[in-house]
N, C-alpha and C positions, 0 to 999 in steps of 0.2 A: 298658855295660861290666860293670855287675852282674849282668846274664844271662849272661855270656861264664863269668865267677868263678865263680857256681854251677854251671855245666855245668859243669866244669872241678873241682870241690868232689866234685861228686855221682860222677864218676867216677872221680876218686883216692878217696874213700870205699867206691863199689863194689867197686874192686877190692881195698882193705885188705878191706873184708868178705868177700869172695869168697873170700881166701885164708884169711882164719882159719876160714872156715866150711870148706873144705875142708879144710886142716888136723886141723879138728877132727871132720869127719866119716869121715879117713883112722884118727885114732888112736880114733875110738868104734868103727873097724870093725877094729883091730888088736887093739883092746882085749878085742873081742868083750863087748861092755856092752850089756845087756837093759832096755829100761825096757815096763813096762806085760806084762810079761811076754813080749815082743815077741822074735822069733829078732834076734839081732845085726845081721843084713841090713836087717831093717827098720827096725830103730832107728838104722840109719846114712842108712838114705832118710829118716827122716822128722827129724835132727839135720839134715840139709842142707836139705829145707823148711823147718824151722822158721829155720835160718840166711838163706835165701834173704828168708823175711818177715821176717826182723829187718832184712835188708839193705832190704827196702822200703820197709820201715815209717819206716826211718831216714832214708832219703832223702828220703820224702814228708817226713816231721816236718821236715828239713831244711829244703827246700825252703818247705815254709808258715813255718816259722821265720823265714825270712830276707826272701820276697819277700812284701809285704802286699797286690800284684796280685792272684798264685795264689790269696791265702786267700779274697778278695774274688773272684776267677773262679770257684775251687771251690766255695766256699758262696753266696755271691749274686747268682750267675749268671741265674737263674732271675727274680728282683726286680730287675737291672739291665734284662734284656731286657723284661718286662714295664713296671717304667717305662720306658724305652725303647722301646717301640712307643706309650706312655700321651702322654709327649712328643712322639712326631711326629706323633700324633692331636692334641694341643692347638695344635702349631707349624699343623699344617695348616688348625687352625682359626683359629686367631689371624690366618693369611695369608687367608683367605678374607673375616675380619670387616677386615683393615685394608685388604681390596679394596675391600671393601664402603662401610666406613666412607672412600675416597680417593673412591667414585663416589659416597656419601653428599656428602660434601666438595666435590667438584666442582659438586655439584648445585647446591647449598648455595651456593657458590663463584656458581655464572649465577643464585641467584634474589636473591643481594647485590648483583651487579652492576643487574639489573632494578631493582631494589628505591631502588637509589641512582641510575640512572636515572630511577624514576618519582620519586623526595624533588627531582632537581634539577626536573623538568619542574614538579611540585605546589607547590616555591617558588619557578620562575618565573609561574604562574598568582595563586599566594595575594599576590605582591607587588603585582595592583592591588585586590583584596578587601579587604590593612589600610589600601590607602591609601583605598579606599570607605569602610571603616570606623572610619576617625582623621576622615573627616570628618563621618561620620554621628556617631559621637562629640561632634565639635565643634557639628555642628546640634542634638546633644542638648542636652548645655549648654546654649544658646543658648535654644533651646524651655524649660528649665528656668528660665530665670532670667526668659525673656519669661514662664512661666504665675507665677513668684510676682509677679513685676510686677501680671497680673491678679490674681491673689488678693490684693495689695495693695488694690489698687483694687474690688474685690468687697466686700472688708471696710470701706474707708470710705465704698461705697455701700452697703451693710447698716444702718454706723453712720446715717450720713444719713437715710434711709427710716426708722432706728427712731426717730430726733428730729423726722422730718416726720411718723410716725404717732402720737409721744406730741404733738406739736400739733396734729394733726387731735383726738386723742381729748379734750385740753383744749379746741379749740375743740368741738369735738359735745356735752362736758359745760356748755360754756359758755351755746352756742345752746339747749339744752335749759332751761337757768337762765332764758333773755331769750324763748322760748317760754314757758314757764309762765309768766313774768311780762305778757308779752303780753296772752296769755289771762286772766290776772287784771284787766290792763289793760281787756279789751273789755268784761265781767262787773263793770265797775266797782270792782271790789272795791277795789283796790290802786292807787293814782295817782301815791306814792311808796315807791321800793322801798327796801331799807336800804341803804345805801353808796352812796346816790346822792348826787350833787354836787348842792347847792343855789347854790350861788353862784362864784365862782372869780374869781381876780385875780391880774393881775402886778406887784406891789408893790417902787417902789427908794425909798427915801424919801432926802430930802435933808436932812433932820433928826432925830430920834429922836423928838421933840414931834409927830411929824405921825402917831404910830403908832397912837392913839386915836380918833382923827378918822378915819383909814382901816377901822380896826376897824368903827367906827358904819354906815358906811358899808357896808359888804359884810355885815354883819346888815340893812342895811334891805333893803339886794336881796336876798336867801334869803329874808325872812320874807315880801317880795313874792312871790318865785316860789310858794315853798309855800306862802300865800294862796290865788295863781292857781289853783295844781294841786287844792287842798283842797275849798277853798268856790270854782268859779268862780259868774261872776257877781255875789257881794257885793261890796264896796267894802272894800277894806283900811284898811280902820280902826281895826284894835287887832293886834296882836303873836298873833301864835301859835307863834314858833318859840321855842323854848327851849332855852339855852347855858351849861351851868355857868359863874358868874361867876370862878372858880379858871382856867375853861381860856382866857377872857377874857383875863384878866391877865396870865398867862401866855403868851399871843398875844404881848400888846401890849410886854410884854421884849423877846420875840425879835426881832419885827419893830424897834425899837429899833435892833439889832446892824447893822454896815454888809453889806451886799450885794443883790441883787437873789434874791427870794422870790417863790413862788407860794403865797396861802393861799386854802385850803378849804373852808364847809364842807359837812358831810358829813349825808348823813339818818341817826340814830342806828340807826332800826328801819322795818319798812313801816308806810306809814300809808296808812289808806284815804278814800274820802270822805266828806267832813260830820263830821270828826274837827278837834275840837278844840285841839288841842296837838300840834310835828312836836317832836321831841327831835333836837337834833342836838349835831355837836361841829365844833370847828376841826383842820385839818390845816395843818399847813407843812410845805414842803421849798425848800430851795435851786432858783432857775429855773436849769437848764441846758441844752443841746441832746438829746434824748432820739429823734428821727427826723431822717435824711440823705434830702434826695433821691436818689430812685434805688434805696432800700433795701428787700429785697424783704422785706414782712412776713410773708408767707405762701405757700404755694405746695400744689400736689396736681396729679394727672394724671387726668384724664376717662379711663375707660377707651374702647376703640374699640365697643364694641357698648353702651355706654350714650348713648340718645338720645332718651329718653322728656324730654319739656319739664319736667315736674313734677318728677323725678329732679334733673333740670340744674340746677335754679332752686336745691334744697335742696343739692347741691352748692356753688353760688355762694354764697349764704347761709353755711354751715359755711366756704366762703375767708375771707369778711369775718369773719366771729367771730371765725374765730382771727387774725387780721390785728390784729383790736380787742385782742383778749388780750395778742399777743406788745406791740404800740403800750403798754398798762396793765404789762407784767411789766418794761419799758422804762425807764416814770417818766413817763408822759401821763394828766393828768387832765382832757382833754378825754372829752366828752359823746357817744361815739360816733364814727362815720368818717362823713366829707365824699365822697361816691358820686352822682352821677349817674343816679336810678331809671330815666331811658329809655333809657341808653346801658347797662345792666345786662340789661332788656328784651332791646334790640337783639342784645345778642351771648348773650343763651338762645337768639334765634330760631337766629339762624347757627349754632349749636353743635347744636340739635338738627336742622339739616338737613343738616349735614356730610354726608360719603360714611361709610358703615358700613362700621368698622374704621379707623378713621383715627383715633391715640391724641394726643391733646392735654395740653400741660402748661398750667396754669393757676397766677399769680403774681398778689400781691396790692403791688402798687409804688408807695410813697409819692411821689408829686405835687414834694413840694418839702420843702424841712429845715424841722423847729420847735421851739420848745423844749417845757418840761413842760405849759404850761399853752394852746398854739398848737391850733389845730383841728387834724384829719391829715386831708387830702385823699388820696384814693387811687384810684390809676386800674388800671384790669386787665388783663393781657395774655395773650394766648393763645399759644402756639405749634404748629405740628405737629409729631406724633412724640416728643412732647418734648423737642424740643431748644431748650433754651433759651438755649445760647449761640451759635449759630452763625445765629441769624435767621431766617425761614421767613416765612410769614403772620405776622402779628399785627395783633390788635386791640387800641384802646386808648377805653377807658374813665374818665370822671372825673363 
């Protein structure tokens, strides 16, 4: 409707101008008016161009005055069409890349569908793999708790072995002890060793009065043995043992006191032969039960490739030492172990003819219960492999 109004403006405008331009180009030519020095003719053509431009000029100004299209068509016509071609270059791009980008999509679209295809197929597969693996799990555990079990048991035979090697090494320092003395034995030198028992008794007295009379009595047998061992062959006929008369007395109290006693005594120092004077002293201790039948005092394992007899024999020897050791660290003041020389023989021979490689455990096992002052009988057992609980071969020695 605003386009209709400006045509409609533009032509009742043209034609007011039309008329006063004529108008006025009739009365500059009746006028006869010169401008520019110009004949009147001319100056009446050129009042009606210059009129004619005013009237266009006015119309145009009108026109862009009014419609903001025109001004925008007449002036940036030029930057509309150029964006405007810029535009359908970008639209045409834009359509190409969200072609691109729908068959990107699509694609995209089938390697999702693949993709969740291959996750259900790979979690119907992986479903017996956790259930493999909850159980291997479970066997792990299980292996876990069975190896500390072993390593329990690794470490209390560790411990074991290192209390059967510190009794091997006390016994081998022991036998070493009853070796040299041996050897001093043969050499004469030495007949009584120091802490050797001279006499021993099992003492309950029924009175306190009878403590004296027993005292006298267990000095006369010491001072016989050590007689024996000193000067044999002479006739004991005078005293050679000698006993503080403090530790006498002192004795004769205790044994006094009610209960059942073992007294001692003891060689103070070595003595050798054709010697004079033994020094000794008394020991007491309470008689108590100190060996059980059945109780293994010692024990070691033959290895499989030792089987040399001479080997064997110093092996058997170092059992009983220490058998004698652990029987003395006990509360036994018996005189040695109660052994069997032929049945000891017998099973060197067997052990050195064994099959090579066959590992033997070797125990040293008290005969029968005694108390402190009881001999210890002890008999020997063998096993093979060393298994000493579950039975095999065995030999028995006493």
């Amino acid at each position: 409707m605003s386009g209709w109004l400006l045509i409609l403006a533009l032509l009742v405008l043209g034609g007011v101008l039309s008329t006063l331009g004529d108008r006025l180009g009739s009365r500059v030519g009746k006028a006869r008016l010169s401008l520019f020095q110009m004949r009147p003719r001319r100056t009446a053509v050129l009042i009606t161009v210059l009129t004619g431009s005013v009237i266009s000029a006015v119309s145009l100004g009108l026109m862009l005055l009014v419609s903001e299209r025109l001004r925008v068509g007449l002036f940036e016509l030029d930057k509309l069409e150029t964006r405007l071609q810029t535009s359908r270059s970008n639209l045409a791009t834009s359509e190409a890349k969200r072609k691109q980008a729908e068959k990107e999509q699509a694609r995209f679209q089938g390697q999702l569908n693949q993709s969740e295809a291959r996750l259900v197929t790979l979690r119907r597969s992986l479903a017996p793999l956790l259930a493999q693996r909850r159980q291997l799990e479970a066997e792990r555990s299980r292996l876990g708790r069975d190896l500390q079990v072993r390593d329990a048991e690794i470490r209390s035979n560790e411990r074991d072995l290192a209390q059967v090697r510190s009794q091997i090494a006390a016994g081998t320092k022991e036998l070493k002890d009853l070796e040299t003395n041996l050897i001093a034995f043969r050499r004469g030198d030495v007949v009584i060793s120091s802490g050797q028992i001279l006499a021993s008794a099992k003492v309950k007295l029924e009175q306190p009065s009878q403590a004296k009379s027993v005292v006298t009595a267990l000095l006369q047998q010491a001072n016989l043995n050590a007689f024996r061992r000193v000067l044999p062959g002479q006739n004991a006929d005078r005293q050679i043992l000698l006993v503080p008369r403090s530790d006498i007395a002192k004795l004769e109290e205790m044994l006094a006191k009610p209960g059942s006693w073992v007294v001692s005594l003891i060689s103070a120092a070595n003595v050798l032969r054709g010697e004079r004077q033994v020094l000794a002293f008394p020991d007491l201790r309470p008689n108590r039960p100190v060996i059980k039948a059945g109780e293994v005092l010692a024990s070691t394992i033959l290895e499989g490739d030792l089987s040399n007899p001479e080997a064997i024999n110093r092996r058997l020897n170092l059992l009983l030492a220490a058998a004698y050791a652990r029987a003395q660290r006990q509360g036994t003041v018996a005189d040695g172990l109660q052994v069997d020389p032929a049945a000891v023989r017998q099973l060197s021979s067997e052990l050195s003819e064994r099959p090579r490689g066959l590992v033997v455990a070797l125990s040293a096992v008290a005969v029968q219960s005694a108390d402190t002052p009881d001999p210890i009988a002890v008999e020997l057992r063998w096993d093979r492999d060393g298994d000493l609980q579950k039975g095999g071969a065995r030999g028995n020695l006493r």
